[in-house]
C-alpha positions in Angstrom: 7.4 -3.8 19.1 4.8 -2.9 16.0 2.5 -1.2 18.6 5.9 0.9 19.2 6.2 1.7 15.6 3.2 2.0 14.7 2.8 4.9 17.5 5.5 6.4 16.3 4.4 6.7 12.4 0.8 8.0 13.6 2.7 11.0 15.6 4.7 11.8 13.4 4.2 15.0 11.0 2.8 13.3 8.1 0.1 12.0 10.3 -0.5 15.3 11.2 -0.8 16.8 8.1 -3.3 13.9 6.8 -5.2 14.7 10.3 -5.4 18.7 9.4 -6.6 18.1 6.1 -3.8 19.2 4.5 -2.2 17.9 0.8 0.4 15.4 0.8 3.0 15.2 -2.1 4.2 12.0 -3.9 7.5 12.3 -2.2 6.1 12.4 1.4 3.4 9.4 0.3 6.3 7.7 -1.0 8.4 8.0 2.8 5.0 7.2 4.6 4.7 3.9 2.6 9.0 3.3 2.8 8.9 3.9 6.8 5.7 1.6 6.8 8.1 -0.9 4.9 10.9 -0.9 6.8 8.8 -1.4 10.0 7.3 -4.1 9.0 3.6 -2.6 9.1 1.5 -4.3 7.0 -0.6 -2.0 4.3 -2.6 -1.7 0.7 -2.6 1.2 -1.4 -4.8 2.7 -4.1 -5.2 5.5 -6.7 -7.7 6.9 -8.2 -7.1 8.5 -11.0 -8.9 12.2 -10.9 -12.3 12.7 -12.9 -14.3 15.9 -13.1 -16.0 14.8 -10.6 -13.6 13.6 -8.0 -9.3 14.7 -7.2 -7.1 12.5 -8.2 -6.3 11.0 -4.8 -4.5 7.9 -2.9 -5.8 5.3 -0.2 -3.4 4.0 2.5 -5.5 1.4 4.7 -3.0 0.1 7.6 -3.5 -2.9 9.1 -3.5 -2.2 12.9 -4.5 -6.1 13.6 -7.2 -8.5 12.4 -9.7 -6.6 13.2 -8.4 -3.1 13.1 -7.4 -1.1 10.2 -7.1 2.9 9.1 -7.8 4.4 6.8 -6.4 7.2 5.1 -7.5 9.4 2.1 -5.5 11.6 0.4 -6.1 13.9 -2.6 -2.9 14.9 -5.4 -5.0 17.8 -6.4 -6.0 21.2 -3.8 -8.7 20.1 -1.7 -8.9 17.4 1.4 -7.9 14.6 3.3 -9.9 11.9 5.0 -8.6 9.9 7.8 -11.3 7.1 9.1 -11.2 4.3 11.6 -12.1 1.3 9.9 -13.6 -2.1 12.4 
């Protein structure tokens, strides 16, 4: 059953747009993390808060199993997303 939602959530157009390098808003972060929720898929967040430096941006790591987790990267500001694999 999670490997069934879990499929679903990573096909879905969020995914997608994470995948293209494309900007997600608060409100579609916010739907990512509620359908994670009520799928019962367990997950951390974190923000950085933007410097000159670096975007604002979000982290969304997804806890595929024990030893399997994704990572996700997403900036607030124009600019790029980063998806990785994590072991």
């Amino acid at each position: 059953m999670f490997d069934t939602h879990i499929s679903t959530l990573l096909s879905g157009t969020l995914f997608r747009k994470i995948l293209n390098n494309e900007q997600l808003t608060l409100l579609e972060f916010n739907f990512l993390t509620g359908a994670l929720i009520n799928n019962n898929i367990p997950f951390d967040t974190a923000f950085a808060a933007g410097t000159r430096k670096n975007p604002a941006s979000i982290q969304l790591t997804i806890h595929v199993n024990p030893s399997a987790s994704l990572v996700l990267v997403t900036s607030l500001e124009p600019g790029s997303s980063v998806f990785s694999p994590s072991p």
